[in-house]
C-alpha positions as CSV (number, residue, x, y, z in Angstrom):
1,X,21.6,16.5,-29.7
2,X,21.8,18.6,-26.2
3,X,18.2,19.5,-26.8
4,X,17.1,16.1,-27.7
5,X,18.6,14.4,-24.7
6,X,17.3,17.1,-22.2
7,X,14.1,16.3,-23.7
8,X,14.5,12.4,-22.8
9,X,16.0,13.3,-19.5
10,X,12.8,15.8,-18.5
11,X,10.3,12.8,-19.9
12,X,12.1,10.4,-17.7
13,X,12.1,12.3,-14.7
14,X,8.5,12.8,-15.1
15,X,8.0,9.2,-15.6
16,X,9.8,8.4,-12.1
17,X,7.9,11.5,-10.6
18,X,4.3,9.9,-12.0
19,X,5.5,6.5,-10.8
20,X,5.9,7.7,-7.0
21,X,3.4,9.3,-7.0
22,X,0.9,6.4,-8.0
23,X,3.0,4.5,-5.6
24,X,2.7,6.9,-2.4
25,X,-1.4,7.3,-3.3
26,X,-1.7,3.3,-3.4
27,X,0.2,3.4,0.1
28,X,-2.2,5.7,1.5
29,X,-4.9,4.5,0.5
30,X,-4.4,0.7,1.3
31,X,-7.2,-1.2,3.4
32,X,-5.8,-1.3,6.5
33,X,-8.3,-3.4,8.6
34,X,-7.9,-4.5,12.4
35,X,-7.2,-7.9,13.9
36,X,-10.8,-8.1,14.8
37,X,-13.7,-6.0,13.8
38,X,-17.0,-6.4,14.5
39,X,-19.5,-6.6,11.8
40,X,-23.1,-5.1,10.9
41,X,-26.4,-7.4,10.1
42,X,-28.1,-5.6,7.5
43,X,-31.4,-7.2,8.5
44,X,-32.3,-9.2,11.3
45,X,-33.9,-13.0,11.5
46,X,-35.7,-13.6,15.0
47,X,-35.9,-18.1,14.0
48,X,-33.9,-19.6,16.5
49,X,-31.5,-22.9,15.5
50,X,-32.4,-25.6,17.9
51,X,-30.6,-29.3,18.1
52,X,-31.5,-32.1,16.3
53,X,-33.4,-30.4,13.4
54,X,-31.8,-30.9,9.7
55,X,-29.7,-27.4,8.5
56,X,-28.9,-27.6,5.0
57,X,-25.9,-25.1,4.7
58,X,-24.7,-23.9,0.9
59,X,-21.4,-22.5,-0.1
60,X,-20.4,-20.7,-3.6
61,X,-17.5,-19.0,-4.5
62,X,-19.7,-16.2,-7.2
63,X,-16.9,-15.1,-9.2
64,X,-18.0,-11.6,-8.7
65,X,-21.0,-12.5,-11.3
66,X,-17.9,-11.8,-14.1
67,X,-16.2,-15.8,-14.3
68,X,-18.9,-17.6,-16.2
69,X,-18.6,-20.1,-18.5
70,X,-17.7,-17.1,-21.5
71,X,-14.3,-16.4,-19.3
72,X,-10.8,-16.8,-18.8
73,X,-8.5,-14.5,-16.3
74,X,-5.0,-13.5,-16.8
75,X,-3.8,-14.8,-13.5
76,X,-4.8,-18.3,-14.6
77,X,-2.7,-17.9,-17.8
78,X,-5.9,-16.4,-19.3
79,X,-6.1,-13.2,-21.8
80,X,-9.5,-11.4,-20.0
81,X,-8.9,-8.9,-17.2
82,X,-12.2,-7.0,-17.3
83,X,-14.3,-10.8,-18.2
84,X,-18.4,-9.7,-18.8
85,X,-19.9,-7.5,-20.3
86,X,-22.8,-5.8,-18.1
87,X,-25.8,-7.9,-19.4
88,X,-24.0,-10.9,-18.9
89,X,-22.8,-10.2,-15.6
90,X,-26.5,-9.5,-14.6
91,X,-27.4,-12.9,-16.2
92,X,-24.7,-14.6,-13.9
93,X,-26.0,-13.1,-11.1
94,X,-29.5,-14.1,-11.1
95,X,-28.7,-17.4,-12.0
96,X,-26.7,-17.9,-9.2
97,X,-29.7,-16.1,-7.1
98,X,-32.2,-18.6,-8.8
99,X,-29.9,-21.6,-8.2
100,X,-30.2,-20.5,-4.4
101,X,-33.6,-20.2,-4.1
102,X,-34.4,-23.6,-5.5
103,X,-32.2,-25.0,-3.2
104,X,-33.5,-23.6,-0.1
105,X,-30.5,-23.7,2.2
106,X,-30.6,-22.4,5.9
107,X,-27.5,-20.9,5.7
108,X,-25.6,-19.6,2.6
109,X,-21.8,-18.9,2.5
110,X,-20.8,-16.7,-0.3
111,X,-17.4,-15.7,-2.0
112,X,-16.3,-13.0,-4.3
113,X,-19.2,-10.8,-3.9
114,X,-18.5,-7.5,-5.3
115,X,-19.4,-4.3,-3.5
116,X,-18.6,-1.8,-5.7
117,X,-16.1,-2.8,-8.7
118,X,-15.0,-1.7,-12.1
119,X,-15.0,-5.5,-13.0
120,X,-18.0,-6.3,-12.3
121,X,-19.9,-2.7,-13.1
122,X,-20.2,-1.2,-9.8
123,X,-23.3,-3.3,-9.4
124,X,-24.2,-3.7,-5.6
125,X,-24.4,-7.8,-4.9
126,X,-24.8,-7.9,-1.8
127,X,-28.0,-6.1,-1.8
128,X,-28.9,-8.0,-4.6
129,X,-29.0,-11.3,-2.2
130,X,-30.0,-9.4,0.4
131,X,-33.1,-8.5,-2.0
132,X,-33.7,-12.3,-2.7
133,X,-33.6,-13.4,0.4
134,X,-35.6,-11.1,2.6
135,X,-36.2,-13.6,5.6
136,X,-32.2,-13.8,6.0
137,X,-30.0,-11.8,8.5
138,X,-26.9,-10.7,6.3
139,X,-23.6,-9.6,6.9
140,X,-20.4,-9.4,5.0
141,X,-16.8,-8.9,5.3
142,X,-13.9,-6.9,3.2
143,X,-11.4,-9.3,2.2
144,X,-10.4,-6.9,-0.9
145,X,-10.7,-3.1,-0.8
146,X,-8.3,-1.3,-3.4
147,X,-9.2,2.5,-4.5
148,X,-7.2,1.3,-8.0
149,X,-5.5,-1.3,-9.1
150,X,-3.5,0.0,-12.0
151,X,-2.3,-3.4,-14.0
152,X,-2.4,-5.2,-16.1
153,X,-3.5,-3.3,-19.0
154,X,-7.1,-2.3,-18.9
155,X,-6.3,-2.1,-15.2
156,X,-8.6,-3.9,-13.1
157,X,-9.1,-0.4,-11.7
158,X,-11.8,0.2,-8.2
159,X,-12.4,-3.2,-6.3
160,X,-14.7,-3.5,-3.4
161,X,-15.3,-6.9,-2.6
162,X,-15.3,-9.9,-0.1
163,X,-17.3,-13.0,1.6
164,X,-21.1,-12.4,2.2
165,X,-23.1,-14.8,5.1
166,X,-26.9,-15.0,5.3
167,X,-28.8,-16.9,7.9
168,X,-32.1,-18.3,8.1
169,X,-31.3,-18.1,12.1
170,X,-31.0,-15.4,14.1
171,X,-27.2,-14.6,15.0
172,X,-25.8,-13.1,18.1
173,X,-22.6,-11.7,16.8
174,X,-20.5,-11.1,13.3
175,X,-17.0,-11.0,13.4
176,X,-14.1,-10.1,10.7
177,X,-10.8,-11.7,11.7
178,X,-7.8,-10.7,9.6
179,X,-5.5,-13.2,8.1
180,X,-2.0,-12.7,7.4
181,X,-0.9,-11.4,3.8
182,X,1.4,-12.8,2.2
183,X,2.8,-10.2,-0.2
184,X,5.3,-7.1,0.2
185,X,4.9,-3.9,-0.6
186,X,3.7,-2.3,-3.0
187,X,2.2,-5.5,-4.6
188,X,0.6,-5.7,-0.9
189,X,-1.2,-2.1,-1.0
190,X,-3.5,-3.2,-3.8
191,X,-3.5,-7.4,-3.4
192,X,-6.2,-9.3,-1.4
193,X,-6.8,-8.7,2.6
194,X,-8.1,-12.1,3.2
195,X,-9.8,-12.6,6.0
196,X,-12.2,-15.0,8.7
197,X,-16.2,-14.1,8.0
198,X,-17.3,-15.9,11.4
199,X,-21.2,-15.7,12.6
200,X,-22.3,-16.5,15.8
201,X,-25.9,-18.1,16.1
202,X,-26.9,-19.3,19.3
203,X,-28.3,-22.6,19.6
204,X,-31.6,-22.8,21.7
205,X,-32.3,-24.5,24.9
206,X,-28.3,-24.5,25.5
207,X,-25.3,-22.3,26.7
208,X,-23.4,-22.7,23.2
209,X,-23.2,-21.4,20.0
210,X,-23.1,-22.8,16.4
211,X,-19.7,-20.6,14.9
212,X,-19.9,-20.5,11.6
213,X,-17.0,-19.6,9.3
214,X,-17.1,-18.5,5.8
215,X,-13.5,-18.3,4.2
216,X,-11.5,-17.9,0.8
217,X,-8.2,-18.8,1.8
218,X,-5.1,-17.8,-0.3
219,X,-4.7,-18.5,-4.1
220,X,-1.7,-17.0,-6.3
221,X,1.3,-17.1,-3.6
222,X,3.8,-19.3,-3.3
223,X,2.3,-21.4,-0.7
224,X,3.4,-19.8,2.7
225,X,0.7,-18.2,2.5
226,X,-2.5,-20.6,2.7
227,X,0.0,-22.5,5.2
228,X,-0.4,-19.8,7.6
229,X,-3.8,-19.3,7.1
230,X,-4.5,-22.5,7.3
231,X,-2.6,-22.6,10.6
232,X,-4.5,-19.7,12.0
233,X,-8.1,-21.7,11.3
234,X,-6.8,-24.7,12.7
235,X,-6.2,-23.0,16.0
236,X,-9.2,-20.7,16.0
237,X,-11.4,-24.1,15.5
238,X,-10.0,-26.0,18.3
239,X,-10.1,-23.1,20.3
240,X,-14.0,-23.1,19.8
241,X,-14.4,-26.3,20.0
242,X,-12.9,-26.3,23.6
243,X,-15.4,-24.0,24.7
244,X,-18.3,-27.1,23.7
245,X,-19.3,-24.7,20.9
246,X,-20.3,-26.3,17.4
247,X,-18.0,-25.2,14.3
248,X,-18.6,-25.7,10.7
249,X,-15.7,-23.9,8.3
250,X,-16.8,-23.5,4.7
251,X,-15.6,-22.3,1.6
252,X,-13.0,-21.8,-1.3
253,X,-9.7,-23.2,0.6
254,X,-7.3,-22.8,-2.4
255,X,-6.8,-26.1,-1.4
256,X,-6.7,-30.2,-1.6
257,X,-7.5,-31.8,1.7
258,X,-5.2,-34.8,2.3
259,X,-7.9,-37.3,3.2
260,X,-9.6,-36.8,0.1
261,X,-9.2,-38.4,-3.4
262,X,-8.7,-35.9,-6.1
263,X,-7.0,-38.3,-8.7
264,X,-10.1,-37.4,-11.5
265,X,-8.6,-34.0,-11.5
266,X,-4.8,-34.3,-12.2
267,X,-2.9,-31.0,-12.4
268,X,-1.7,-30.7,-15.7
269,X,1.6,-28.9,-17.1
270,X,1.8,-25.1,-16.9
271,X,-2.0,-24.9,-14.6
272,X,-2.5,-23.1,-11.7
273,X,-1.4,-25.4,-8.9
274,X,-3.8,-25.7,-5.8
275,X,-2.2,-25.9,-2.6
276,X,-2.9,-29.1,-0.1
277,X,-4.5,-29.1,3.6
278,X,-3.0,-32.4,5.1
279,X,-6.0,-33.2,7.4
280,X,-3.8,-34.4,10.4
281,X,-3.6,-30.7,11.3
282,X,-7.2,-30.9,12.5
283,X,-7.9,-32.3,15.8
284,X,-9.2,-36.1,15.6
285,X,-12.6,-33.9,16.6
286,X,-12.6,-32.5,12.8
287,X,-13.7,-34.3,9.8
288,X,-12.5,-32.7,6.3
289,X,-15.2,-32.6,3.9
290,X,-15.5,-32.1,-0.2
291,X,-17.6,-34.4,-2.6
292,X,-14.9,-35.6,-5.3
293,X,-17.8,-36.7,-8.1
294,X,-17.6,-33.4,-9.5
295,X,-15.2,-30.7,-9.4
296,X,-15.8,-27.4,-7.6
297,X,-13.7,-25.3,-10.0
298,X,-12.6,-25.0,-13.1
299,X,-9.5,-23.1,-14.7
300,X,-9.4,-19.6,-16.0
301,X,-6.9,-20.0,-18.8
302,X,-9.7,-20.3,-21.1
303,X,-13.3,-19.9,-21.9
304,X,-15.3,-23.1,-20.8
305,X,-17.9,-22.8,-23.2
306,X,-17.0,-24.5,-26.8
307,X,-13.8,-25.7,-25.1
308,X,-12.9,-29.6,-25.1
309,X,-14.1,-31.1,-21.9
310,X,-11.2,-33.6,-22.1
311,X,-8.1,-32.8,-20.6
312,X,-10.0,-29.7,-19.2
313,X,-8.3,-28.6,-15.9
314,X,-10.8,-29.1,-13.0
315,X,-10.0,-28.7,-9.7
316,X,-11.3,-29.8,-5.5
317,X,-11.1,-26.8,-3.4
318,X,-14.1,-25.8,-2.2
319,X,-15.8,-27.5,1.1
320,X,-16.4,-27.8,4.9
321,X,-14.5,-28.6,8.3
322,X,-16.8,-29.9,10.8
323,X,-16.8,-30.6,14.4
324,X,-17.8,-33.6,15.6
325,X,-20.4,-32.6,17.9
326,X,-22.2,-31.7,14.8
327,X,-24.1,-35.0,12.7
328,X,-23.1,-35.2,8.5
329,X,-25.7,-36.2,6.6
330,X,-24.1,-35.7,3.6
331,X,-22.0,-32.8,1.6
332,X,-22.9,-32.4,-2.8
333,X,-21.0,-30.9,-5.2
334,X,-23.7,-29.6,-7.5
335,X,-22.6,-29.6,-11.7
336,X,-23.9,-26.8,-12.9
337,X,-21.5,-26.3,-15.6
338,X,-19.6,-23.7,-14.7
339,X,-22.3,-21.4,-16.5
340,X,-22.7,-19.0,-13.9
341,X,-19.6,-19.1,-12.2
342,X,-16.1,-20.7,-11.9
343,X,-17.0,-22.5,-8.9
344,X,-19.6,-25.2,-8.3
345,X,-21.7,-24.6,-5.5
346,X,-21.2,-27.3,-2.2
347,X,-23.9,-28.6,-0.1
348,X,-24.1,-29.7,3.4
349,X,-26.6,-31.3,4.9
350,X,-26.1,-31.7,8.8
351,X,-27.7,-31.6,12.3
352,X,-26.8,-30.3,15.8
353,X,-26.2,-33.0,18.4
């Protein structure tokens, strides 16, 4: 009996010793990025933005090419952690890059691009877009950089990954601008950096600047969270905006916006609940844009291919904040099915005054 439970005892103290260990490596090696940080354009576009003409401006949250229409995710009440297989995240991915290219846009706002991750085959994207879109200046931003993330079980493993911007028109300046986290340690040393992608393009024949912000805002905390965020957009916006600049904010906001009608897409028992952007926040200078005719997303907590479309959970998340001193023409949800992606790709159509 001594010998058995001196056994026990040495395999639990190797257990605890194993388990701070991982702990104290995943603390080290957390992504620890700056306030600011200035960004690199891979490439560079010389076509200057001038006032008055029409910009066509498109926005995607890409599901890291792994959240087709075959997936669900465990954080959505899902079973799938590791969600593709490689041929089909491929397949995903030049969809999505086909979709693109039809659509022309000027400007092209990206989410979830994977850099280097186990769930998505270490396959580079952002030179893949970089590769379809030659004419474009590029630049992207970290918004989740974990050496291993060790649940659930298969871990999710390496993730490089983040929010990608290409621009027809040649840009002045990148910028990453850190938002706050929302989680504590350790859960914080591996969980999402979120973070401001904001691109400065210089519009012709004037002294200001179009500032462009590409964003995927908070999802799985409690809410405090996208709150803060959402505070910390609202003030870099106005503060922009003050300076006569132009600012359009696009992308996955985790969020309703108050002014908007999202009855068609009740949340039902048990989903994922989105959190809400009540639009009085913004300045009277601001307009809060999503098209409600189709949703932008779709839940995770099962495959969407073969599944009933009724009683489906769809969600509104994904869209723009514009200044006023920029002309809406109009802003699309385009139904693609969820095929590609989890998302829907937006499109806004504007001009500068």
């Amino acid at each position: 009996m001594r010998k058995a439970l001196r056994i026990i005892f040495r395999i639990i103290i190797c257990l605890v010793f194993v388990a701070v260990l991982c702990l104290g490596l995943m603390t080290a090696a957390e992504y620890r990025p700056n306030e600011r940080e200035t960004l690199v354009s891979s490439s560079h576009s010389s076509l200057p933005l001038r006032t008055g003409e029409t910009i066509r401006i498109l926005s995607w949250n890409t599901g890291y090419g792994a959240l087709g229409d075959n997936a669900d995710f465990f954080m959505d009440g899902g079973k799938g952690v590791i969600t593709s297989d490689y041929p089909r995240v491929i397949a995903n991915l030049n969809g999505i890059a086909d979709f693109i290219t039809s659509e022309d846009p000027d400007l092209i706002l990206l989410q979830e691009v994977d850099l280097s991750s186990k769930r998505s085959f270490y396959i580079n994207q952002t030179q893949l877009y970089r590769d379809q879109f030659p004419g474009f200046q590029s630049t992207f931003a970290y918004n989740y950089r974990a050496l291993y993330v060790p649940y659930p079980l298969p871990t999710l493993g390496k993730i490089e990954s983040g929010l990608q911007t290409l621009s027809r028109f040649g840009f002045r300046e990148a910028e990453r601008i850190s938002l706050p986290c929302p989680f504590s340690w350790p859960v914080s040393s591996v969980n999402l950096k979120r973070c401001l992608l904001v691109t400065r393009i210089p519009v012709s024949g004037t002294d200001k600047e179009l500032v462009l912000v590409n964003l995927h805002l908070e999802a799985y905390d409690s809410g405090e969270g996208k709150a803060e965020q959402t505070r910390i957009l609202v003030r870099f916006m106005q503060e922009e905006y003050e300076k006569g600049n132009y600012i359009i904010a696009g992308g996955d906001f985790n969020q309703l916006f108050s002014n908007i009608d999202s009855s068609l897409y009740p949340v039902l028992e048990n989903r994922w609940q989105p959190g809400l952007i009540d639009s009085s926040a913004f300045s009277p200078s601001f307009s809060l844009l999503m098209d409600p005719s189709s949703p932008t997303c779709r839940s995770l907590d099962q495959p969407y291919a073969g599944a009933e479309r009724d009683g489906f959970q769809y969600y509104l998340i994904d869209g723009f904040i514009v200044s006023d001193n920029v002309a809406v023409a109009s802003v699309e949800t385009r139904d693609l099915d969820f095929v590609c992606s989890d998302h829907n790709p937006v499109i806004l159509t504007v001009s500068i005054n």
